[in-house]
KEDOGU-767971 format. One record per residue (C-alpha): residue in three letters; x, y, z. Coordinates in pm, whole numbers. Example, Ala and Ser with C-alpha at 12.3 -4.5 7.8 and 13.67 -1.06 7.14 Angstrom:
2
code->ala | xx->1230 | yy->-450 | zz->780
code->ser | xx->1367 | yy->-106 | zz->714
***
This chain:
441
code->unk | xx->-4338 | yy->1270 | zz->2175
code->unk | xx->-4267 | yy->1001 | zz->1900
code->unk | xx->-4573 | yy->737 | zz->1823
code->unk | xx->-4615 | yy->422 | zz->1791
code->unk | xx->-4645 | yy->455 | zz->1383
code->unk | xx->-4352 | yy->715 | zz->1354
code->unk | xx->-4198 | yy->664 | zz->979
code->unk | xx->-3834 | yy->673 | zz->1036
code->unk | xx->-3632 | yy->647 | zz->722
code->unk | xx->-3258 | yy->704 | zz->840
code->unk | xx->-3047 | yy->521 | zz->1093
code->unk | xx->-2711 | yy->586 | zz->1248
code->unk | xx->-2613 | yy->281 | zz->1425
code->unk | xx->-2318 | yy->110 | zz->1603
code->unk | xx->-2256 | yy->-282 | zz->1469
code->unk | xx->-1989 | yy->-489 | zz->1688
code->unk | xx->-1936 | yy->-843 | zz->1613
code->unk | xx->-1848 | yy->-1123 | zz->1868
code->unk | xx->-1479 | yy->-1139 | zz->1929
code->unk | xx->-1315 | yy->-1476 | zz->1846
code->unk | xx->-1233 | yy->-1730 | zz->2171
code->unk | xx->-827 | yy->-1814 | zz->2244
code->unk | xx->-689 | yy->-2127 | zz->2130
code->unk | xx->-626 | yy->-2381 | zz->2422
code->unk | xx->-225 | yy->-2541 | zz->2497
code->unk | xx->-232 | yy->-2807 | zz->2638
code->unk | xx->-28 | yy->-3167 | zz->2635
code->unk | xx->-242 | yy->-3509 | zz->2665
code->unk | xx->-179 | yy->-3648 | zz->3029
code->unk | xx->-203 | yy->-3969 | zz->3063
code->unk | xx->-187 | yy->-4263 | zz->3266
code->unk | xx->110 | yy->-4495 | zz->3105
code->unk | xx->124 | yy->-4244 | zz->2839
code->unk | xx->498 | yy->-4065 | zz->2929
code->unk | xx->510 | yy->-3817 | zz->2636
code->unk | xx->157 | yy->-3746 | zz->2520
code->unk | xx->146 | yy->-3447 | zz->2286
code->unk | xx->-6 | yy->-3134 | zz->2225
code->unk | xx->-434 | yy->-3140 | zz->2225
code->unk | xx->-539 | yy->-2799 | zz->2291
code->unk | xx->-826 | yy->-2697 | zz->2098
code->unk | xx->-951 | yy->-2409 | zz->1926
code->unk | xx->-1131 | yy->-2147 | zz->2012
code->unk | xx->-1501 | yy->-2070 | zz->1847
code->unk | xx->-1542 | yy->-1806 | zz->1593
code->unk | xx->-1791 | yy->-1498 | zz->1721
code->unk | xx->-2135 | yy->-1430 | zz->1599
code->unk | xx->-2169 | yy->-1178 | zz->1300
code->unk | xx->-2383 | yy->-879 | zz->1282
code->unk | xx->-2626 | yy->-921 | zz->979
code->unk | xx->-2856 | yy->-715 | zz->809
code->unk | xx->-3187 | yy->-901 | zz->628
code->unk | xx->-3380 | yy->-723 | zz->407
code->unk | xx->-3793 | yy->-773 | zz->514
code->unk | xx->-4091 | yy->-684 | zz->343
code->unk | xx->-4295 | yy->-700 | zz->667
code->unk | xx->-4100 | yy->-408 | zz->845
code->unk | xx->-4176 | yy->-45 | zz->696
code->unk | xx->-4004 | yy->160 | zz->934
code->unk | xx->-3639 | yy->184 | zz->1083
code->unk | xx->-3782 | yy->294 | zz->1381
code->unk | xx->-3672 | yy->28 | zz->1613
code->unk | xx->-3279 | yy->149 | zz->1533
code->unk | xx->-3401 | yy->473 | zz->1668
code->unk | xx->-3421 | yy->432 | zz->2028
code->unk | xx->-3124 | yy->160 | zz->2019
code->unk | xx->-2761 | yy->258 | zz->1845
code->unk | xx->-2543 | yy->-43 | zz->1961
code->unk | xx->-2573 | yy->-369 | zz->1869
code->unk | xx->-2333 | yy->-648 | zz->1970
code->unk | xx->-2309 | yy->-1039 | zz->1826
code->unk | xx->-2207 | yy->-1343 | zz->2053
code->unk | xx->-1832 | yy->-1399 | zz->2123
code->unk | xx->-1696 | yy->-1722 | zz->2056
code->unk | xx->-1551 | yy->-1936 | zz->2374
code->unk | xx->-1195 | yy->-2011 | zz->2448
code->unk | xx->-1047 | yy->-2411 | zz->2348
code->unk | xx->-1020 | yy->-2657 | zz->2596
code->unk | xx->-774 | yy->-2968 | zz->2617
code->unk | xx->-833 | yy->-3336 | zz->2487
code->unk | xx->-893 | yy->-3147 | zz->2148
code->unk | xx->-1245 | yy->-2960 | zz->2278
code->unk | xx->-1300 | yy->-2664 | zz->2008
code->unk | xx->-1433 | yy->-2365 | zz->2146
code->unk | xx->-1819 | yy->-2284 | zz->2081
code->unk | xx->-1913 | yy->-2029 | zz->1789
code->unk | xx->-2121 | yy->-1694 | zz->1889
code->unk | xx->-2421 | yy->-1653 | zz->1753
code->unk | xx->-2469 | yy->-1411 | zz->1458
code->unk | xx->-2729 | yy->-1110 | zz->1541
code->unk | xx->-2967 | yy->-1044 | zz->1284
code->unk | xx->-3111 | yy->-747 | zz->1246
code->unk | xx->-3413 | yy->-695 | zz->1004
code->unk | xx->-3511 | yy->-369 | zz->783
code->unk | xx->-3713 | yy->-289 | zz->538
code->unk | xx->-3684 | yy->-389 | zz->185
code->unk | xx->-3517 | yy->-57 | zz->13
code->unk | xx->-3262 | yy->-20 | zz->285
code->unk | xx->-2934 | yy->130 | zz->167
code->unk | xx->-2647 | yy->61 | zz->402
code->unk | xx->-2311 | yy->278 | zz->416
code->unk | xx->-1973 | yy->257 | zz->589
code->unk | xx->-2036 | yy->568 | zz->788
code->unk | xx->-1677 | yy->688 | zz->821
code->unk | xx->-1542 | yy->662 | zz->478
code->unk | xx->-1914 | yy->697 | zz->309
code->unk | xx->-1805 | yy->342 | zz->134
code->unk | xx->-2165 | yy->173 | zz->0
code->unk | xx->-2199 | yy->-168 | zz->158
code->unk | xx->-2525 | yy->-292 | zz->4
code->unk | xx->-2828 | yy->-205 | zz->-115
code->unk | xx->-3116 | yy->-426 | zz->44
code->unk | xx->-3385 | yy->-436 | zz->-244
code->unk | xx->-3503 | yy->-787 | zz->-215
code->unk | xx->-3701 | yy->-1001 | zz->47
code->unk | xx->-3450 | yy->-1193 | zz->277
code->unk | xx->-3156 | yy->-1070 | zz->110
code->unk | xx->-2828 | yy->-1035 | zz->352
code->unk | xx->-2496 | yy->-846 | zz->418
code->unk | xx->-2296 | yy->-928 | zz->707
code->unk | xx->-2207 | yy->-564 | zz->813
code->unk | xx->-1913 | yy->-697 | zz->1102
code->unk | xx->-1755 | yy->-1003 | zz->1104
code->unk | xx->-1707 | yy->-1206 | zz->1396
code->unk | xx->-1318 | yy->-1271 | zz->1499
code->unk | xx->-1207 | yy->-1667 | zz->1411
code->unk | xx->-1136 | yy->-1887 | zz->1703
code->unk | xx->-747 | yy->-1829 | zz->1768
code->unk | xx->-552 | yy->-2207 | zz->1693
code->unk | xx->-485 | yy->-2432 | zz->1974
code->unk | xx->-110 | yy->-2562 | zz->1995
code->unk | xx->-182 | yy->-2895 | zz->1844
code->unk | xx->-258 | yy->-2710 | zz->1508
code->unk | xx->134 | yy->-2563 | zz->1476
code->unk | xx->292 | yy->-2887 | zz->1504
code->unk | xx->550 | yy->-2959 | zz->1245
code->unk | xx->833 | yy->-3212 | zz->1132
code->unk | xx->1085 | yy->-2990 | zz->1347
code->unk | xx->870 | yy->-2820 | zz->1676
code->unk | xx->684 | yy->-3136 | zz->1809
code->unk | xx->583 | yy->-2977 | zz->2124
code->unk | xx->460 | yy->-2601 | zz->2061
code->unk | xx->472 | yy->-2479 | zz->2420
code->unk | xx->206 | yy->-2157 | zz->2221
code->unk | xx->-144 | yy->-2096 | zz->2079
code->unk | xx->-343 | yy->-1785 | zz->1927
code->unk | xx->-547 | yy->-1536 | zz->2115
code->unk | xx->-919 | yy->-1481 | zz->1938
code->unk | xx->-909 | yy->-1234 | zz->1637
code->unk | xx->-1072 | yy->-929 | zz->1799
code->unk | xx->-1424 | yy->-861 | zz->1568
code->unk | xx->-1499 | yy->-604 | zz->1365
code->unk | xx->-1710 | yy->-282 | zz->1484
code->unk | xx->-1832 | yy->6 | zz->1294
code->unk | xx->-2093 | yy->230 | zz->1248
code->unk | xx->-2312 | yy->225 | zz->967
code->unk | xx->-2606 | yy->470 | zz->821
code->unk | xx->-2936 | yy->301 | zz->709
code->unk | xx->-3135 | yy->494 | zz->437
code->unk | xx->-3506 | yy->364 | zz->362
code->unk | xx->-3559 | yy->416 | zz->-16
code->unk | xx->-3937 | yy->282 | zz->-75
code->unk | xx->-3999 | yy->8 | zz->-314
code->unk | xx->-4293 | yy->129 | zz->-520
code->unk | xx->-4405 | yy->88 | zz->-869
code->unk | xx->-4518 | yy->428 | zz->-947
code->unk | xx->-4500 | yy->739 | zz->-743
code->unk | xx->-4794 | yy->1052 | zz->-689
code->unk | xx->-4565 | yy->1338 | zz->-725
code->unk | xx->-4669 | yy->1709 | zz->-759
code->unk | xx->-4704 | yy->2011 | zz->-494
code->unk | xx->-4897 | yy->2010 | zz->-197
code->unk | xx->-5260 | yy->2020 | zz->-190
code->unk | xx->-5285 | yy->1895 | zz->-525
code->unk | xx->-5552 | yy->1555 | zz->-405
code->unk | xx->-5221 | yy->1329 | zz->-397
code->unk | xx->-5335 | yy->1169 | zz->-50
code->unk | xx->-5721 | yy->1114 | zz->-189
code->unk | xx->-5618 | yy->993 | zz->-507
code->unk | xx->-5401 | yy->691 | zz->-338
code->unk | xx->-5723 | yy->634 | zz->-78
code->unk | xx->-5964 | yy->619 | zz->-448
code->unk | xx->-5693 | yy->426 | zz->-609
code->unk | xx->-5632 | yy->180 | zz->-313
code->unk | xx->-5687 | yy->53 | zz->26
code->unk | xx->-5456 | yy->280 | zz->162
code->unk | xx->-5623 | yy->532 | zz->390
code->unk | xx->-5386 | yy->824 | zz->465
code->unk | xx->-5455 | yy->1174 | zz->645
code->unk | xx->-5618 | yy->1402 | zz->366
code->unk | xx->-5642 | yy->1775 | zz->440
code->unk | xx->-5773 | yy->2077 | zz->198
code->unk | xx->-5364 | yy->2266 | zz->360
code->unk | xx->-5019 | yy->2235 | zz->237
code->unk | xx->-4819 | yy->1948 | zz->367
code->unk | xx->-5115 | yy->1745 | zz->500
code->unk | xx->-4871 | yy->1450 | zz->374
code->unk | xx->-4543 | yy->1409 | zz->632
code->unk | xx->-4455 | yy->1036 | zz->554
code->unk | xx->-4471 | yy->888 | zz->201
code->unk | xx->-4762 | yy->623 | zz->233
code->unk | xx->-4771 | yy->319 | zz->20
code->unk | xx->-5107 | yy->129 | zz->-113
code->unk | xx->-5147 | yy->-180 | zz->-348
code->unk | xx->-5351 | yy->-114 | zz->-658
code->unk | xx->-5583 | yy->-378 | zz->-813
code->unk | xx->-5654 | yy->-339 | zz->-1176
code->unk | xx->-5799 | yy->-687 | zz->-1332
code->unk | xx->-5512 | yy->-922 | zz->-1362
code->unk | xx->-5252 | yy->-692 | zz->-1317
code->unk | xx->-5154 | yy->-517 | zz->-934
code->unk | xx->-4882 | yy->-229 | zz->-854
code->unk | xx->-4815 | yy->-69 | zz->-560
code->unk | xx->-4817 | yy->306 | zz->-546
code->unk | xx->-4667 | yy->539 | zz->-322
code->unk | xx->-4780 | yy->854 | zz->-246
code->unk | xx->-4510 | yy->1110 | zz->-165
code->unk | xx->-4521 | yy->1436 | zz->83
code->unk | xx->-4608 | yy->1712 | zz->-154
code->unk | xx->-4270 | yy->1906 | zz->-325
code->unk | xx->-4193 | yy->2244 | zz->-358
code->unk | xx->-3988 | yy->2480 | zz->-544
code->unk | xx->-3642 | yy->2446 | zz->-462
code->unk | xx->-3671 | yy->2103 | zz->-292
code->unk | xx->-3404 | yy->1926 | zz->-488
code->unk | xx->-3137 | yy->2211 | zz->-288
code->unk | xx->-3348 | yy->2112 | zz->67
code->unk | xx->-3656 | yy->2311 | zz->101
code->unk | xx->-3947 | yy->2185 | zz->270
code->unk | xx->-3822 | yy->1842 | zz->337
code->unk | xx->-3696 | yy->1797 | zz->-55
code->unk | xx->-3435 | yy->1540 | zz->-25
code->unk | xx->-3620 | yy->1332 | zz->256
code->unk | xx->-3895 | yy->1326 | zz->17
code->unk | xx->-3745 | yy->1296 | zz->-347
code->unk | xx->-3492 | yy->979 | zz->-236
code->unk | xx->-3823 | yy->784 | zz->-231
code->unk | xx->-3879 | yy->840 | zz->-606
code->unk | xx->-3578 | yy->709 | zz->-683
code->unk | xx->-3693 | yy->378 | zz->-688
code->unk | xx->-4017 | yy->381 | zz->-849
code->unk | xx->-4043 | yy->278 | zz->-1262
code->unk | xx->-4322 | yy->534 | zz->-1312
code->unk | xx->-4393 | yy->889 | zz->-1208
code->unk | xx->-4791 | yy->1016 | zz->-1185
code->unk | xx->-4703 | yy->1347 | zz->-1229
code->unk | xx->-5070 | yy->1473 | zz->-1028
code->unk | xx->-5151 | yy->1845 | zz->-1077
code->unk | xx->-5486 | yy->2055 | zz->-932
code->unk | xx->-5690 | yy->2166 | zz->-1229
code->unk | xx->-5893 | yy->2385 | zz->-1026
code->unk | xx->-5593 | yy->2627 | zz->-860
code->unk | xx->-5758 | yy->2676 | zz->-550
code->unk | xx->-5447 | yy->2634 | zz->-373
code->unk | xx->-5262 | yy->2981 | zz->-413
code->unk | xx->-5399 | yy->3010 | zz->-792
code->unk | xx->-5161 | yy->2802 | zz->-882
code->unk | xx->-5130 | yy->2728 | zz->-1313
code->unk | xx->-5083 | yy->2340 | zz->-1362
code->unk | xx->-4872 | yy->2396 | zz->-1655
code->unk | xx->-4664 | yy->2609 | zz->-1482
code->unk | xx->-4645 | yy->2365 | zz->-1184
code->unk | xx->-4523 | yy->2050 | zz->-1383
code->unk | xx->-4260 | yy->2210 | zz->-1575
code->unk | xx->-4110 | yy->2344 | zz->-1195
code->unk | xx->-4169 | yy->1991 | zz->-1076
code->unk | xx->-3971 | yy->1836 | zz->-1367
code->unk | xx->-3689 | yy->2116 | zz->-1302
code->unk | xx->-3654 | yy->1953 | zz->-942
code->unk | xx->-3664 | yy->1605 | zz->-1069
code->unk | xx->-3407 | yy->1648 | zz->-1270
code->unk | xx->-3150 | yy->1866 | zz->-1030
code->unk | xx->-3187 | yy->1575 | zz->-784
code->unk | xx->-3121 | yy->1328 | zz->-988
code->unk | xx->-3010 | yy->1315 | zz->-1392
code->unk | xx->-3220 | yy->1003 | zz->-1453
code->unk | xx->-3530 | yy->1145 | zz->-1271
code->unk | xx->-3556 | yy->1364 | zz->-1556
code->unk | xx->-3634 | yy->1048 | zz->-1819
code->unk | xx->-3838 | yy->826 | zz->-1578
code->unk | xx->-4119 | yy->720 | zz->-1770
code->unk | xx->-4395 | yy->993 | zz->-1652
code->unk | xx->-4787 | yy->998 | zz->-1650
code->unk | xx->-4954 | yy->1355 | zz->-1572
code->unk | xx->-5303 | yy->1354 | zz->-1381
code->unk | xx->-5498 | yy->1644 | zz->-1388
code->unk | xx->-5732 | yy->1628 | zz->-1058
code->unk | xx->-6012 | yy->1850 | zz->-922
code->unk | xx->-6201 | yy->1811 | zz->-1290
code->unk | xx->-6552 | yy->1800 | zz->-1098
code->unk | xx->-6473 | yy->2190 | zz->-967
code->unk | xx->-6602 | yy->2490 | zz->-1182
code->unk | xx->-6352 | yy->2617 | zz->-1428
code->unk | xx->-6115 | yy->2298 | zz->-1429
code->unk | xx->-6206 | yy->2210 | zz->-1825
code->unk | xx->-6020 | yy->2492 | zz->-1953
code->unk | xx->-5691 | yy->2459 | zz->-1734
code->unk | xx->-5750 | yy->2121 | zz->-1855
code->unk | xx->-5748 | yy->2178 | zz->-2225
code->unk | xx->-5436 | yy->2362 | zz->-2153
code->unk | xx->-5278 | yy->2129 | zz->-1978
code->unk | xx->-5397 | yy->1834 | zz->-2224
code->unk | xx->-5237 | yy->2038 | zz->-2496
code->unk | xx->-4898 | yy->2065 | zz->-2334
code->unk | xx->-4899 | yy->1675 | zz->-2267
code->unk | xx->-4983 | yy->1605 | zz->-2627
code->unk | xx->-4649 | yy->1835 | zz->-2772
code->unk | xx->-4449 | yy->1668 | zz->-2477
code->unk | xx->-4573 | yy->1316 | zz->-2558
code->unk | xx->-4714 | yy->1233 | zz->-2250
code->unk | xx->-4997 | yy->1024 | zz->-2145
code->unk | xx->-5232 | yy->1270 | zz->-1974
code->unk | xx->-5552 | yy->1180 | zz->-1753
code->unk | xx->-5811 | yy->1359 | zz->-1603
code->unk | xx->-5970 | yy->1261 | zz->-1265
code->unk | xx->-6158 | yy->1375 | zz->-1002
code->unk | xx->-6059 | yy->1214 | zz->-678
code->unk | xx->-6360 | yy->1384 | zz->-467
code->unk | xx->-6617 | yy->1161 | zz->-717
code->unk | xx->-6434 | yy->920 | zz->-854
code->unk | xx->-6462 | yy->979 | zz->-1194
code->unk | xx->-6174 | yy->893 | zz->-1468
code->unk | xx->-6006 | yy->674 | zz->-1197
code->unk | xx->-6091 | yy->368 | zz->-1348
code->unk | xx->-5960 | yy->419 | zz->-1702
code->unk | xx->-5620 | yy->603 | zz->-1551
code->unk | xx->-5572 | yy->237 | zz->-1323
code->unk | xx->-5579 | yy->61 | zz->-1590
code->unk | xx->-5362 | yy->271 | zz->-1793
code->unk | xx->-5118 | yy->244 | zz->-1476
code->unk | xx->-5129 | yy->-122 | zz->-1450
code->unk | xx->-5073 | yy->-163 | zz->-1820
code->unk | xx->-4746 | yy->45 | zz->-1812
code->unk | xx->-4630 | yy->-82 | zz->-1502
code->unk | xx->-4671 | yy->-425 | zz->-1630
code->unk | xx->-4410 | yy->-302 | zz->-1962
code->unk | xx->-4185 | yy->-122 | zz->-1733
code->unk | xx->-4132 | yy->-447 | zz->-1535
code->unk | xx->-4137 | yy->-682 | zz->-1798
code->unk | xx->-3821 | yy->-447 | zz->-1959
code->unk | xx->-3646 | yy->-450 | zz->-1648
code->unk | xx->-3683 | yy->-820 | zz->-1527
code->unk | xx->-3408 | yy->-955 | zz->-1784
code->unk | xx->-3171 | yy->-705 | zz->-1623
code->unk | xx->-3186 | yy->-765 | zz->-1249
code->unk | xx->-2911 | yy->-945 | zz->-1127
code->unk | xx->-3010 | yy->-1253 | zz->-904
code->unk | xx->-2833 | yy->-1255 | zz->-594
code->unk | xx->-2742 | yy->-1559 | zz->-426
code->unk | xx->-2579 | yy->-1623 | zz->-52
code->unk | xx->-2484 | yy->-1364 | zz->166
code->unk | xx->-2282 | yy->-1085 | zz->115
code->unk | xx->-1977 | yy->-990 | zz->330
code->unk | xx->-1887 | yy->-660 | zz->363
code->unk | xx->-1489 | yy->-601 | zz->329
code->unk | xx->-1327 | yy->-286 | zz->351
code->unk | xx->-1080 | yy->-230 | zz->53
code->unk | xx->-791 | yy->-170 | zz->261
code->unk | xx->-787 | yy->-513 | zz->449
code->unk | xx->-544 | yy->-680 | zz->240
code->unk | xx->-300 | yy->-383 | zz->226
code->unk | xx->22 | yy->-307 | zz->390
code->unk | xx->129 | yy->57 | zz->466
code->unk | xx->467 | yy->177 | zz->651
code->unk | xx->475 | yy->551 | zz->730
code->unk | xx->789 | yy->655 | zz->868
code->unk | xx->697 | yy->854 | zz->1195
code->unk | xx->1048 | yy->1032 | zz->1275
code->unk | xx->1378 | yy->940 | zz->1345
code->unk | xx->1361 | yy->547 | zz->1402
code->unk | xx->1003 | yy->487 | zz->1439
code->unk | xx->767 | yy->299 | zz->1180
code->unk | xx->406 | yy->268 | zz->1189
code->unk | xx->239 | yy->-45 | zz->996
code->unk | xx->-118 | yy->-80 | zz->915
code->unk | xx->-295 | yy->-354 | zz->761
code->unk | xx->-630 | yy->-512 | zz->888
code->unk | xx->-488 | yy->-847 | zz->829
code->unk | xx->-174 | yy->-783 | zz->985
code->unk | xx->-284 | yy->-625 | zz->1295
code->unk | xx->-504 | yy->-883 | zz->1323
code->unk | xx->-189 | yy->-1123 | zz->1315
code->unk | xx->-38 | yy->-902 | zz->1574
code->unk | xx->-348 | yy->-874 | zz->1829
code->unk | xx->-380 | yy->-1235 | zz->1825
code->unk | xx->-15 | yy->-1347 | zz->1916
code->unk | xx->33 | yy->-1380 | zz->2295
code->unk | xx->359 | yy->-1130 | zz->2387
code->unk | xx->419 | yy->-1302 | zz->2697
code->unk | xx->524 | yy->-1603 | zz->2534
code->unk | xx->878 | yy->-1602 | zz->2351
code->unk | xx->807 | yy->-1893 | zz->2103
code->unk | xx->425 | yy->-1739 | zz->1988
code->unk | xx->633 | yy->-1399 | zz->1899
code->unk | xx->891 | yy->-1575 | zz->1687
code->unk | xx->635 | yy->-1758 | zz->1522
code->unk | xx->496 | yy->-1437 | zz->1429
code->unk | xx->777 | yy->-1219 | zz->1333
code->unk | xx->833 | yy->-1553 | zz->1020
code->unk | xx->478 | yy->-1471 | zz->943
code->unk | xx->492 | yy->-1116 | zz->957
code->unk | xx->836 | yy->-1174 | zz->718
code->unk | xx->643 | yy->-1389 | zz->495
code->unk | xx->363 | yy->-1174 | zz->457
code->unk | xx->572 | yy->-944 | zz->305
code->unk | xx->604 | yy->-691 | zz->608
code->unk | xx->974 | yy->-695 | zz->668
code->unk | xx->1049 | yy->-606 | zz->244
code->unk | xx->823 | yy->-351 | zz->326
code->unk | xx->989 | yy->-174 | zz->611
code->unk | xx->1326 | yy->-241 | zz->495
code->unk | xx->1200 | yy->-23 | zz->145
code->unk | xx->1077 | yy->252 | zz->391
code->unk | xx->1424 | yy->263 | zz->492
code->unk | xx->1411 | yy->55 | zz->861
code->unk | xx->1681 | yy->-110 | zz->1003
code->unk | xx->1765 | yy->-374 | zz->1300
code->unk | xx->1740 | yy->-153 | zz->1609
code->unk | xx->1439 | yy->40 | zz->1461
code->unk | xx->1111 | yy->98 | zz->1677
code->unk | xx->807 | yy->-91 | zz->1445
code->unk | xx->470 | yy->-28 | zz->1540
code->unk | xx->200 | yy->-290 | zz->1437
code->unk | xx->-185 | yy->-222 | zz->1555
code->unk | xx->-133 | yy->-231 | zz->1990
code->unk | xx->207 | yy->-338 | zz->2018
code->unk | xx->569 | yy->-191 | zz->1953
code->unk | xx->848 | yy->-389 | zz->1894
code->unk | xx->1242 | yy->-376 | zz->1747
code->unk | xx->1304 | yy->-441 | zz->1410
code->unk | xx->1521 | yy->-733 | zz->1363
code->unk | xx->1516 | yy->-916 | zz->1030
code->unk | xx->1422 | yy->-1252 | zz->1044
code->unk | xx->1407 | yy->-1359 | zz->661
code->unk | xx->1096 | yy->-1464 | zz->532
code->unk | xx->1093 | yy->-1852 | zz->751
code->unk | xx->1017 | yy->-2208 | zz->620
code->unk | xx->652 | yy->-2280 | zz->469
code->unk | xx->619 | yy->-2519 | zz->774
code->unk | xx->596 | yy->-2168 | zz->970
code->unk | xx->294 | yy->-2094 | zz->857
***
């Protein structure tokens, strides 16, 4: 049974946004007004599905039990010029760190790292035109208006990448989870047994003037950058982080383990999960100093550090000693790191909207014989949104089909007047129409 505090840190989800409402036709009737013209409105655009990035939610739990979500559709145009009403978008929050991917082609979408920070991950469909908005110099009276543009769907996947300053990294049982509940107010499960740690837990720091967060990550083991243990649930949340506490147990009392041995293995499954791992600015922490025989692995380990030029500080979680001077070490570097990075980050500013890169484009793959297939998210949409039981809406779209460039295209594949041509739902004969008057459009 899953509780109430369950960390979940991957979603698969199903996004639909609201479809679009029809346009309206309709002619102005009157009293004493013998010819009154077109007036049918148009119909309201559908809600959006959006995703906003926020701090207070740690957890993607609540897409867990729920996998579909579905935005407002837009209502259908009236007469006397009465627009349709626009859906309302669905928001849907997550935690700040969320990456968000296109879950059939893998495509990245966005990457959620700041505090109300949006991506619309479906679009709702636009309001399809009433008649009044095709009237020209030459058709007065369009006797035709547009069906709602059908919204997008898709699934996505969600991963959780935490936001933390620095990150307690090492193997299990090394005092990771009592050094974050010494360093912090964070107050995680501590156990003297391997993998005490299943979630990463996170816990603000206070050093002076200067704060960090730290996160405390399930211990690793050898061969968790290729999946053992939980190695890539785990080392994703490092990513992230601007400085590593590389923590090691000084006394080996968990399977006699040497420290020295233990952080160059460590380092070897930085690296082979990710290149850049490998240089993160590191900090080792040699724990368990209070126990009997830690002061010589510690001179060991101190002497390693010092021909690897790294910072290296010895603690003792249990009592509390050397905590104080390695926190303010932290907070110092922390403080560098961020100052380095700040001129860097790119400010982001509105809202996002995801596109797929093929939306604009036009493919015709001959299927056999006399039979073409088009596809084109812009020109299906075109398609879907044309009524087919009305003769003057179809040859108002073949012009703009022309003039989009889709007849050129089929006549290059080869097509010819007779030909079967099949656009999103609907098959039709190819007959060339020539590419219409602006006015058409």
């Amino acid at each position: 049974m899953i509780g109430a505090q369950m960390f979940v840190d991957e979603a698969h989800i199903n996004v639909k946004a609201g479809n679009g409402g029809a346009g309206c036709k309709s002619f102005r009737r009157e009293a004493h007004v013998p010819k009154g013209g077109p007036d049918g409105g148009d119909g309201g655009r559908g809600g959006s599905v959006v995703l906003e990035a926020d701090q207070a939610i740690s957890t993607l739990l609540d897409y867990h039990y729920k996998r579909h979500f579905k935005a407002e559709r837009g209502t259908h145009g009236q007469g006397a010029a009465r627009s349709g009403a626009t859906g309302e978008d669905l928001v849907l929050h997550v935690p700040v760190g969320t990456v968000v991917r296109d879950a059939e082609t893998g495509d990245f979408i966005s990457d959620l790292s700041h505090h109300g920070q949006r991506v619309v991950v479906a679009r709702g469909g636009r309001g399809g035109r009433g008649n009044r908005q095709f009237v020209t110099p030459t058709r007065r009276a369009p006797a035709f208006a547009e069906l709602g543009e059908p919204a997008e769907e898709r699934w996505i996947d969600m991963e959780l990448k935490l936001l933390a300053d620095a990150a307690l990294v090492g193997f299990p049982s090394v005092g990771k989870s009592s050094l974050i509940a010494r360093m912090s107010a964070a107050r995680p499960k501590v156990g003297d047994y391997p993998f005490t740690t299943l979630v990463p837990n996170l816990g603000v720091v206070d050093s002076g003037e200067r704060s960090f967060v730290v996160a405390d990550v399930p211990g690793l083991i050898e061969g968790a950058s290729e999946g053992a243990g939980l190695g890539h649930a785990f080392l994703r949340h490092i990513e992230r982080t601007a400085l590593i506490l590389h923590v090691v147990d000084l006394s080996g009392s968990y399977e006699g383990r040497d420290p020295v041995s233990d952080i160059a293995i460590i380092d070897a499954e930085l690296a082979a999960h990710a290149v850049d791992l490998a240089d993160r600015p590191q900090i080792v922490v040699g724990n368990k100093i209070d126990v009997e025989g830690a002061s010589e692995a510690s001179e060991r380990v101190a002497a390693w550090c010092e021909e690897h030029e790294r910072a290296y500080f010895v603690v003792s979680a249990a009592t509390g000693e050397g905590i104080d001077v390695m926190i303010r070490a932290v907070a110092e570097k922390v403080h560098d790191l961020r100052q380095a990075s700040a001129a860097d980050e790119p400010l982001y500013e509105g809202v996002f909207v995801y596109e797929p890169p093929t939306e604009r484009s036009i493919t015709v793959q001959r299927m056999g014989g006399h039979e073409y297939v088009v596809q084109g998210g812009a020109i299906e949409r075109m398609v879907i949104m044309t009524d087919m039981a009305n003769e003057e809406a179809i040859a108002f779209l073949q012009r703009r089909l022309a003039r989009a460039g889709v007849e050129a295209a089929l006549i290059e594949a080869g097509a010819i007047n007779g030909d079967t041509v099949t656009i999103g739902p609907v098959s039709f004969d190819f007959e060339t129409v020539g590419r219409g008057e602006p006015e058409d459009e």
